[in-house]
N, C-alpha and C positions, 0 to 999 in steps of 0.2 A: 682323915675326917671321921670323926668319934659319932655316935647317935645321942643327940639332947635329949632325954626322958620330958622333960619338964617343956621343951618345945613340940614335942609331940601329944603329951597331955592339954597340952595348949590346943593346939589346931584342933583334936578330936574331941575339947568343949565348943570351940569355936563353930563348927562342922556340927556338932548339934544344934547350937543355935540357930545356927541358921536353916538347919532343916525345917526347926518348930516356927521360924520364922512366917508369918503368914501374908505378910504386908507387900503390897508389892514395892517400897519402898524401901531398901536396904538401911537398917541400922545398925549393922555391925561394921567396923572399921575391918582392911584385909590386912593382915600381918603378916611379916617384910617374910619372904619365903614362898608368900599363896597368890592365888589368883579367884577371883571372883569368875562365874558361871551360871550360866542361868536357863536353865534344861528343863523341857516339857512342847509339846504339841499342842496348836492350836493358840490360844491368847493367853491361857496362864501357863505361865513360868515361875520356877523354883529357883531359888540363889543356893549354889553350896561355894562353899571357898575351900580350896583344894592346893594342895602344895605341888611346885612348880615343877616339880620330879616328876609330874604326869606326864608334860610333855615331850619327855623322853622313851615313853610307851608305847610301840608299836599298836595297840588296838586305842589307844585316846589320837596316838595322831590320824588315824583313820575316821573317828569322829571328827576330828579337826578338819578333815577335808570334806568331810559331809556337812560341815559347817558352814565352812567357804562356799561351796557349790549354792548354798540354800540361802543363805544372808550373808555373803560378804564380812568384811570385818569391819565395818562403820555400822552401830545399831546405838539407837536411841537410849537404850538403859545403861550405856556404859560400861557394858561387858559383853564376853564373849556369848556367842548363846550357841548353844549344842542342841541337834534337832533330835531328838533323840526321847521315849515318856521315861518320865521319874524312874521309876521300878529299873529298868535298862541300865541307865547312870549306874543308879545304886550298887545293881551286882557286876557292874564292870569295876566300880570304884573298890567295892570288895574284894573281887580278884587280885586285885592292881594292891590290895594293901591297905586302903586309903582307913575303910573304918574298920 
């Protein structure tokens, strides 16, 4: 399995957008490979859309369970939501590659 430049340039505009995104309504569609997230403390929440290779990452599946523990996986926004503030996310997703 080869690395797609042009599917990665992809998600990394995508992943911007949605950062700048402000709305709490999602207007980006998720592109077949990603998953939608929705990460912050207290009542606002951030959407990033993140490719699906996270979840093969020992410190994301560990959010994953501090996820579960705190909201379950039935949540009204129709995505995952990660307990976790912004900045956090960020420089895990960093580590991990992602931006």
């Amino acid at each position: 399995m080869g690395i797609h430049m042009p599917r990665i340039m992809q998600a990394k505009q995508v992943l911007r957008q949605s950062l700048s995104n402000g709305t709490r309504t999602p207007t980006i569609e998720v592109p077949k490979g990603y998953f939608a997230v929705y990460v912050g403390e207290g009542q606002e929440k951030k959407r990033f859309v993140i490719p699906i290779s996270l979840l093969s990452q020992p410190l994301f599946q560990d959010l994953l369970r501090q996820a579960e523990e705190e909201f379950g996986y039935d949540h009204p926004m129709g995505g995952l939501t990660i307990p976790c503030s912004e900045g956090v996310f960020i420089d895990l997703a960093c580590r991990l590659g992602v931006f």
